[in-house]
mmCIF file of the N, C-alpha and C atoms, coordinates in Angstrom:
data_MODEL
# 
_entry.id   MODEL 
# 
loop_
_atom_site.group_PDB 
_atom_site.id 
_atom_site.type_symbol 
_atom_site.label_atom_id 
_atom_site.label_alt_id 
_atom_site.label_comp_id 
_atom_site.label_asym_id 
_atom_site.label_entity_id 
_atom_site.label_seq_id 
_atom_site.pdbx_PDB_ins_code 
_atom_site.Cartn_x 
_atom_site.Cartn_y 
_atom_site.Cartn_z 
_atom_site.occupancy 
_atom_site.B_iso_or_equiv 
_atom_site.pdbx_formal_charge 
_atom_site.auth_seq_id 
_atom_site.auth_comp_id 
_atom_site.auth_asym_id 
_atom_site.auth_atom_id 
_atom_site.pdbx_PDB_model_num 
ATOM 1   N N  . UNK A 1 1  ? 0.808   -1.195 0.000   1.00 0.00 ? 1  UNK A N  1 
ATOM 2   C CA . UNK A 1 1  ? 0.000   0.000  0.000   1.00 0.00 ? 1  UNK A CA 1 
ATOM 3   C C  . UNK A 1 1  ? 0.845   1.250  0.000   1.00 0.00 ? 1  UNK A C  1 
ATOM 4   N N  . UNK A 1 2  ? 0.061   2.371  0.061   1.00 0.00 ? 2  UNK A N  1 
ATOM 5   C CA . UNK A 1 2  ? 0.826   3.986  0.395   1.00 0.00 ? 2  UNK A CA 1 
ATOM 6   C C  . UNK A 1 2  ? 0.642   4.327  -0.992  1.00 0.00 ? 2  UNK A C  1 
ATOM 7   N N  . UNK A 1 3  ? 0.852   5.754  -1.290  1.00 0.00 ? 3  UNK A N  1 
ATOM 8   C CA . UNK A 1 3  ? 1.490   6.717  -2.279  1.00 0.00 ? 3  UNK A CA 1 
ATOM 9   C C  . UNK A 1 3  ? 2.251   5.855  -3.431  1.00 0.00 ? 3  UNK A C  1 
ATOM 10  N N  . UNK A 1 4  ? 2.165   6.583  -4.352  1.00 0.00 ? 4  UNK A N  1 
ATOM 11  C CA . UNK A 1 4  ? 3.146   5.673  -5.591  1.00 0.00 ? 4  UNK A CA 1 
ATOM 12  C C  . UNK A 1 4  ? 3.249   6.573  -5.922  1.00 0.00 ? 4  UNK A C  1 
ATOM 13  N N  . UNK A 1 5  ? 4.852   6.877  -6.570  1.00 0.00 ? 5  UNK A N  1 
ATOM 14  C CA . UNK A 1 5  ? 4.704   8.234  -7.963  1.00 0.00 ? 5  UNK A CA 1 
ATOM 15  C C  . UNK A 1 5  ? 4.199   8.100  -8.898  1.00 0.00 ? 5  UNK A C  1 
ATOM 16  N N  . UNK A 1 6  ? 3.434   9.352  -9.193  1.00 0.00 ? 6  UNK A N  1 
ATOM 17  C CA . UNK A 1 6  ? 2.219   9.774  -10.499 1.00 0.00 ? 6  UNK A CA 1 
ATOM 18  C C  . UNK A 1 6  ? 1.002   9.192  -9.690  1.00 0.00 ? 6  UNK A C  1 
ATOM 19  N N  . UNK A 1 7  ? 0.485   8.717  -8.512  1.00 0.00 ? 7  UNK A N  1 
ATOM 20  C CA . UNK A 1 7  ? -0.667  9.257  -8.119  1.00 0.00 ? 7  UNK A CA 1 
ATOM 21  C C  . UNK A 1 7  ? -0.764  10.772 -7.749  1.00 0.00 ? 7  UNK A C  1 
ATOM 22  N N  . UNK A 1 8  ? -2.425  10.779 -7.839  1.00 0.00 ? 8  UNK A N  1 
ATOM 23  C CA . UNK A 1 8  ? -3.092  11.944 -7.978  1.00 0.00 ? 8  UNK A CA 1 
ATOM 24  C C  . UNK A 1 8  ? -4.069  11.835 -6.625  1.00 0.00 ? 8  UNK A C  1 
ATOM 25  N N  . UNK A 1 9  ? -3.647  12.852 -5.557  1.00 0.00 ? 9  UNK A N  1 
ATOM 26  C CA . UNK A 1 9  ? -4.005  13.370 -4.487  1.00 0.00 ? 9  UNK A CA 1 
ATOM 27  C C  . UNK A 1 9  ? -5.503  14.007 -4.727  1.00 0.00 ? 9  UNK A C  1 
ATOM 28  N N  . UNK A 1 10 ? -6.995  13.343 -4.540  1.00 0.00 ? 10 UNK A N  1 
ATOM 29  C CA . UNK A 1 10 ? -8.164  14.488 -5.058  1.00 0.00 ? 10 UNK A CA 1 
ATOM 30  C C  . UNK A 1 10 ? -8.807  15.039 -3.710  1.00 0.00 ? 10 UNK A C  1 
ATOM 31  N N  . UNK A 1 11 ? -8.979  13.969 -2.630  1.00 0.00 ? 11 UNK A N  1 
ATOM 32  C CA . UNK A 1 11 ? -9.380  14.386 -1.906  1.00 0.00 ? 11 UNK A CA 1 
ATOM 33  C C  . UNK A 1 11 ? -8.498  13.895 -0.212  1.00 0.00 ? 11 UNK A C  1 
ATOM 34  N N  . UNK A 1 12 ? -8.493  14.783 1.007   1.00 0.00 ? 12 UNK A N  1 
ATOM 35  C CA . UNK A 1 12 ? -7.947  14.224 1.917   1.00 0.00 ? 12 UNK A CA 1 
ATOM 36  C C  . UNK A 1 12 ? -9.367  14.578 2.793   1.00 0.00 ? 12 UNK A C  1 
ATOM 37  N N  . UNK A 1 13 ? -9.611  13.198 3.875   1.00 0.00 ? 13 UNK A N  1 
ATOM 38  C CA . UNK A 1 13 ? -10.349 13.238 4.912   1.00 0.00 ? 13 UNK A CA 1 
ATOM 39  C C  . UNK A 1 13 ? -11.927 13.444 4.121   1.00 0.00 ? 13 UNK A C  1 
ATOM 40  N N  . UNK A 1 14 ? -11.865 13.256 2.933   1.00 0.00 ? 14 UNK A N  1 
ATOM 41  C CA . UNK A 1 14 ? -13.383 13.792 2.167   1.00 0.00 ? 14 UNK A CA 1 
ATOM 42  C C  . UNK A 1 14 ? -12.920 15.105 1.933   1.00 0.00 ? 14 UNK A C  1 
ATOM 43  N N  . UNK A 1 15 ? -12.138 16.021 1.792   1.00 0.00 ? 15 UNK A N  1 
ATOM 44  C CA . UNK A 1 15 ? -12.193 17.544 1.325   1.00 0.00 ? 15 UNK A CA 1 
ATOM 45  C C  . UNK A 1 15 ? -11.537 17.653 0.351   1.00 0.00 ? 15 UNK A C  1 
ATOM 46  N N  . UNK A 1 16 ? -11.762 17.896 -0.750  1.00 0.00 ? 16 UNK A N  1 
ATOM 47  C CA . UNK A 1 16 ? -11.284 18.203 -2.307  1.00 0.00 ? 16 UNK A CA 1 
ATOM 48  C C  . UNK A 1 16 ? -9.796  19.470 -1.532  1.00 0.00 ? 16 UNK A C  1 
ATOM 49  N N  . UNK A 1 17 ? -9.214  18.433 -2.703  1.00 0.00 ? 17 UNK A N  1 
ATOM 50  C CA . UNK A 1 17 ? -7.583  19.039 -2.605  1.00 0.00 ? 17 UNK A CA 1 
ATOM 51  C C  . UNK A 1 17 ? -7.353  20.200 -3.499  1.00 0.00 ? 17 UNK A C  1 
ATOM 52  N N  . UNK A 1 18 ? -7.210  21.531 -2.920  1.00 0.00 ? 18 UNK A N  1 
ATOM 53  C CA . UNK A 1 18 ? -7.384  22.730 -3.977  1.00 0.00 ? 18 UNK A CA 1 
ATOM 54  C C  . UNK A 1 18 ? -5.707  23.401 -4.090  1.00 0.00 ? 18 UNK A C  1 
ATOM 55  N N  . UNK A 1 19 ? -4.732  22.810 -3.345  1.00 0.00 ? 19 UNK A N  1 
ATOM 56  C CA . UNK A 1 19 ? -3.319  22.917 -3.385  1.00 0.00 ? 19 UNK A CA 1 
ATOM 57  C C  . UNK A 1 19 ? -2.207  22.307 -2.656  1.00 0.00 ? 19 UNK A C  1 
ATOM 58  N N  . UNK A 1 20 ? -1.079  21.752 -2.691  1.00 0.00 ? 20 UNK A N  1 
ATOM 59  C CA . UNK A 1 20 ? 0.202   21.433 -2.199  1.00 0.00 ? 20 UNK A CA 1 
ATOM 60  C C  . UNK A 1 20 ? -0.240  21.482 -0.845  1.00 0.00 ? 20 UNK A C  1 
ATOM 61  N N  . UNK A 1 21 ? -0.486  23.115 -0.174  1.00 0.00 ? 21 UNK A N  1 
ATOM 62  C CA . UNK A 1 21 ? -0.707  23.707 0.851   1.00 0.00 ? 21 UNK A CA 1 
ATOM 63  C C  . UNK A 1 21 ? -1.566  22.736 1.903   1.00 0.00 ? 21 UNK A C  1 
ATOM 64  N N  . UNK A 1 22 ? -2.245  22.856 1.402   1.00 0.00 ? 22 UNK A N  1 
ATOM 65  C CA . UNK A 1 22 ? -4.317  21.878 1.599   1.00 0.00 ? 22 UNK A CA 1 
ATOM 66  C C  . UNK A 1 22 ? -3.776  20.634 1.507   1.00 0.00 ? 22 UNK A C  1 
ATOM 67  N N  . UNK A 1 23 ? -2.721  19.931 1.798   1.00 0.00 ? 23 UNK A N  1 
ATOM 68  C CA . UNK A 1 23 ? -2.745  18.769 1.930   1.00 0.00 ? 23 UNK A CA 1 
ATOM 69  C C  . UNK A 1 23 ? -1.721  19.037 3.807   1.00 0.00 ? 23 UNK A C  1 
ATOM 70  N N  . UNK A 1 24 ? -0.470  19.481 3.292   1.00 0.00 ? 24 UNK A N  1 
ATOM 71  C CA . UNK A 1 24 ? 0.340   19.941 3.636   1.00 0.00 ? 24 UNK A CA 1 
ATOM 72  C C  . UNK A 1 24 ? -0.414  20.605 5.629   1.00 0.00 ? 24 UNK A C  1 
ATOM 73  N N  . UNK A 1 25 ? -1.243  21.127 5.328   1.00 0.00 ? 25 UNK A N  1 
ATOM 74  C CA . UNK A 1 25 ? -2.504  21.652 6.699   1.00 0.00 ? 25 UNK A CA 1 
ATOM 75  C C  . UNK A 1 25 ? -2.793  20.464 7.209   1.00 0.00 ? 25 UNK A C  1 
ATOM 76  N N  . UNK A 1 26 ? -3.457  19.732 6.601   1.00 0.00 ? 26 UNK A N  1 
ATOM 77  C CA . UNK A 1 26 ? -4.076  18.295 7.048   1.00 0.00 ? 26 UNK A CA 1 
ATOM 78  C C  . UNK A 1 26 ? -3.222  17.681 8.192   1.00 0.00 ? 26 UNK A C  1 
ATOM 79  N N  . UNK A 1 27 ? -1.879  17.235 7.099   1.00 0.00 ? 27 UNK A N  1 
ATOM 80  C CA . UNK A 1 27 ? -1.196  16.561 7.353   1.00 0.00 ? 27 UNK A CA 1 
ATOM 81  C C  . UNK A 1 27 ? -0.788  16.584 8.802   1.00 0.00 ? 27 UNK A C  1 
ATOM 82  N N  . UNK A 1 28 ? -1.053  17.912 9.065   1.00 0.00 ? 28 UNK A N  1 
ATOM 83  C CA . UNK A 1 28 ? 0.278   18.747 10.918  1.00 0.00 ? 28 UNK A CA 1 
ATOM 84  C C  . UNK A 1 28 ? -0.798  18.213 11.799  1.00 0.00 ? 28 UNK A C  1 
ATOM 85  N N  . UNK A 1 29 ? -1.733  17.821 11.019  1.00 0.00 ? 29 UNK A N  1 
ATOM 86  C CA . UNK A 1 29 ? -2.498  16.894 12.493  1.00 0.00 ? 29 UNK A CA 1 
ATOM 87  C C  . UNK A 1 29 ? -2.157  15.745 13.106  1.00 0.00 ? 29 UNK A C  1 
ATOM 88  N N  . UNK A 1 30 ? -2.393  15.213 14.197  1.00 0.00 ? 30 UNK A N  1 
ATOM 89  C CA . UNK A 1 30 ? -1.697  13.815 14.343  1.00 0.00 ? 30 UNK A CA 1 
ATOM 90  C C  . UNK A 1 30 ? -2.719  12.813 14.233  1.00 0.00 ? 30 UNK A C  1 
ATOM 91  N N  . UNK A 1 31 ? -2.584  11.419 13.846  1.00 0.00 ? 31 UNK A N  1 
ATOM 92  C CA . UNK A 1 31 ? -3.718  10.790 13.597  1.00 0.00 ? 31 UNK A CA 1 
ATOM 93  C C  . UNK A 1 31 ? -3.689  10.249 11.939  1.00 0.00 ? 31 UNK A C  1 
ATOM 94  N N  . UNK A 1 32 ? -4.494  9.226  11.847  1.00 0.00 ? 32 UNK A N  1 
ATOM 95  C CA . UNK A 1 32 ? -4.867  8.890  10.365  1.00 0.00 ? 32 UNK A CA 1 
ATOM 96  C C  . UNK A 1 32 ? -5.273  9.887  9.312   1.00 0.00 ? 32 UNK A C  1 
ATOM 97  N N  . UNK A 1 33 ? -4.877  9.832  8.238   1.00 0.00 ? 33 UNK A N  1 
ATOM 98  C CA . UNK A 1 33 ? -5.807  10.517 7.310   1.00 0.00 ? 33 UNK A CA 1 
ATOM 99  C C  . UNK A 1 33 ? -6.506  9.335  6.249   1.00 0.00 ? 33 UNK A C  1 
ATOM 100 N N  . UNK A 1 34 ? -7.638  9.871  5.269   1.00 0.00 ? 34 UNK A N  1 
ATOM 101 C CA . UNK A 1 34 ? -7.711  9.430  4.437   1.00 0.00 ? 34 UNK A CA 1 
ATOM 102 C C  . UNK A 1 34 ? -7.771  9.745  3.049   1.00 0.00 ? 34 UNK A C  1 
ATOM 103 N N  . UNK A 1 35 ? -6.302  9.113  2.576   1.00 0.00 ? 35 UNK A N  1 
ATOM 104 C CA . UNK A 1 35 ? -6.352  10.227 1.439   1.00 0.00 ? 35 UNK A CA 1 
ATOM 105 C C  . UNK A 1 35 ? -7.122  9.546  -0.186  1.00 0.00 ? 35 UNK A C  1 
ATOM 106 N N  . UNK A 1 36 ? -8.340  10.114 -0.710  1.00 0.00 ? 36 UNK A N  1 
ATOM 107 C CA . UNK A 1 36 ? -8.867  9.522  -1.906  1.00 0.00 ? 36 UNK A CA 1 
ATOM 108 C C  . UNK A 1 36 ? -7.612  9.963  -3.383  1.00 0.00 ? 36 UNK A C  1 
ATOM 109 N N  . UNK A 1 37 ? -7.164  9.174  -4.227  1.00 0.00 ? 37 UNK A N  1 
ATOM 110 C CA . UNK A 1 37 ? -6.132  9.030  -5.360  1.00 0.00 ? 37 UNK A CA 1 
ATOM 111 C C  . UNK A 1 37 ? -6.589  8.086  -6.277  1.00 0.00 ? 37 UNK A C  1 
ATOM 112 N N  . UNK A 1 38 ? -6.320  8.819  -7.355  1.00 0.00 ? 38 UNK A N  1 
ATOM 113 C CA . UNK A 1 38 ? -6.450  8.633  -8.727  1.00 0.00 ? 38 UNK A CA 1 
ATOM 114 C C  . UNK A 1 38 ? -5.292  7.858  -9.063  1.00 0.00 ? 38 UNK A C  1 
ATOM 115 N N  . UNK A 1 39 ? -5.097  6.401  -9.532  1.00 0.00 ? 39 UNK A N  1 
ATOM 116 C CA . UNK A 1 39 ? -4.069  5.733  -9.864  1.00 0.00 ? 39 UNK A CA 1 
ATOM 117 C C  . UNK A 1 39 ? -4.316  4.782  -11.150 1.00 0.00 ? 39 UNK A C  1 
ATOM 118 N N  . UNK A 1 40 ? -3.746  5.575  -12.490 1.00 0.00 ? 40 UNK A N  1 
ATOM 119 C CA . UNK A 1 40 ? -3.810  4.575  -13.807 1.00 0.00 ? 40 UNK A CA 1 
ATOM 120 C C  . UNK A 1 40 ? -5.406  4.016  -14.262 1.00 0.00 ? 40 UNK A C  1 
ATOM 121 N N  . UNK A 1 41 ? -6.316  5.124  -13.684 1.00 0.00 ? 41 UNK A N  1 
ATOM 122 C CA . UNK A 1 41 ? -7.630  5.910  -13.983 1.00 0.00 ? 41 UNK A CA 1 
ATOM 123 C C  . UNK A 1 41 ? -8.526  5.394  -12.890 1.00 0.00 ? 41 UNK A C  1 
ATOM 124 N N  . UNK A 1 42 ? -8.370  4.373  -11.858 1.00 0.00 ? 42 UNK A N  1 
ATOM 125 C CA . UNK A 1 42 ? -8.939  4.081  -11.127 1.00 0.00 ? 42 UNK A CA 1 
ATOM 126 C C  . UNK A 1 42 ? -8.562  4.938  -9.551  1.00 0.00 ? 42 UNK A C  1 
ATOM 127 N N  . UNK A 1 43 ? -9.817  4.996  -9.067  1.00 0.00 ? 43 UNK A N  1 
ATOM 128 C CA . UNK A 1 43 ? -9.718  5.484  -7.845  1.00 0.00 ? 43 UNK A CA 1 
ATOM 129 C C  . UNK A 1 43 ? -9.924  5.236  -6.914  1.00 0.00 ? 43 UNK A C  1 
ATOM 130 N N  . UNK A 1 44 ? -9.294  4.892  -5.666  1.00 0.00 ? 44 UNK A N  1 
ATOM 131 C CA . UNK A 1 44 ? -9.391  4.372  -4.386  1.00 0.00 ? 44 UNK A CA 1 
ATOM 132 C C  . UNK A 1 44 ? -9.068  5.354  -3.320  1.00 0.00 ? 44 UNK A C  1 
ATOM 133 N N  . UNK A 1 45 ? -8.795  4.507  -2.155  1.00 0.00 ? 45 UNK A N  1 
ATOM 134 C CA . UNK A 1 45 ? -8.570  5.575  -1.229  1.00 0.00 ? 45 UNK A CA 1 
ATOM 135 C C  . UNK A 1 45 ? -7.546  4.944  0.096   1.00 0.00 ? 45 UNK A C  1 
ATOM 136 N N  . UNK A 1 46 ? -6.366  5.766  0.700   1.00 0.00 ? 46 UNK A N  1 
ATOM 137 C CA . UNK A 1 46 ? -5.664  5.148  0.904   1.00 0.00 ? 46 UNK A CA 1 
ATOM 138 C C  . UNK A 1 46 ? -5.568  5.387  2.546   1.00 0.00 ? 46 UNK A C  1 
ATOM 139 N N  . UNK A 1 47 ? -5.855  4.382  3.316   1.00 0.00 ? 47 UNK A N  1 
ATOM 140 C CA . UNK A 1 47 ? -5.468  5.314  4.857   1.00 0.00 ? 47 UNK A CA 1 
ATOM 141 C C  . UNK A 1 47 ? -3.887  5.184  5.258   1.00 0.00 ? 47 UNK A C  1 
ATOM 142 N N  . UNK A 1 48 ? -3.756  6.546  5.967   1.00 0.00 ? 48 UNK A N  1 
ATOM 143 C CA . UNK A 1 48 ? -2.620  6.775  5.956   1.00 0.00 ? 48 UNK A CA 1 
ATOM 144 C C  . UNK A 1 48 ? -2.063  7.121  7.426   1.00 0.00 ? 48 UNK A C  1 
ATOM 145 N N  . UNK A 1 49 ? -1.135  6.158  8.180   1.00 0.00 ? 49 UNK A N  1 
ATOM 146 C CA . UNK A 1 49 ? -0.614  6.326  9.238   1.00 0.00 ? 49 UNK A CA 1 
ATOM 147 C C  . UNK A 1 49 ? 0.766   7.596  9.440   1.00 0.00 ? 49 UNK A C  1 
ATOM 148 N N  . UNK A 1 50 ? 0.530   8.461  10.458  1.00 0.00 ? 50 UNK A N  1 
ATOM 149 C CA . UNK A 1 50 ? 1.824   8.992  10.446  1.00 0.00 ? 50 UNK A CA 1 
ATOM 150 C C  . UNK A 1 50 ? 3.108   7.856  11.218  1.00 0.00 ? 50 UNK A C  1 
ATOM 151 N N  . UNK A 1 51 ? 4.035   8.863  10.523  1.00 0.00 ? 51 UNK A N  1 
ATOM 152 C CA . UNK A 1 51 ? 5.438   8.337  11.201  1.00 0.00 ? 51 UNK A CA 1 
ATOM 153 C C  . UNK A 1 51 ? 5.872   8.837  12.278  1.00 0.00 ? 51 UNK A C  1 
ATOM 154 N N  . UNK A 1 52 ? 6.811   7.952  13.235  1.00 0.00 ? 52 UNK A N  1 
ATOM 155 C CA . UNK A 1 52 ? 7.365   9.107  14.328  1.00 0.00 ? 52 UNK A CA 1 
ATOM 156 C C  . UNK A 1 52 ? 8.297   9.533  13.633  1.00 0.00 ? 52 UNK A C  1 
ATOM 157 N N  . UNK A 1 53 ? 8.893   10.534 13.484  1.00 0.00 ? 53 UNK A N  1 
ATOM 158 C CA . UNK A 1 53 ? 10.066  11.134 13.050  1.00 0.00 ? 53 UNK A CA 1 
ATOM 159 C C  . UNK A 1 53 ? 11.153  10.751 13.948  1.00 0.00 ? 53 UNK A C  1 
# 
C-alpha cells in the first residue's frame, strides 16, 4: 500500500484538494488521514498512518 509516484491526491479526509498547501494543513495533524487518489484511472482511497520522526 501507500502513495506511488504519479498518483493523484483528489481528496484528503473527504475535502477536495485545492493545493500542495491543503494537503500539507491536514497533514500537521496527528492521527490517520484518508487520502482519496487517482491511480492509472482508477480510484481508491488510501489510509494513511503517520510516522514518528
Amino acid at each position: 500500500g501507500g502513495l506511488k509516484a504519479g498518483d493523484i491526491v483528489t481528496h484528503v479526509n473527504g475535502e477536495p484538494v485545492v493545493s500542495a498547501s491543503n494537503i500539507y494543513k491536514v497533514l500537521e495533524n496527528p492521527g490517520a488521514v484518508i487520502l482519496t487518489v487517482i491511480r492509472e484511472s482508477q480510484v481508491f482511497q488510501l489510509r494513511v498512518e503517520p510516522e514518528d520522526a
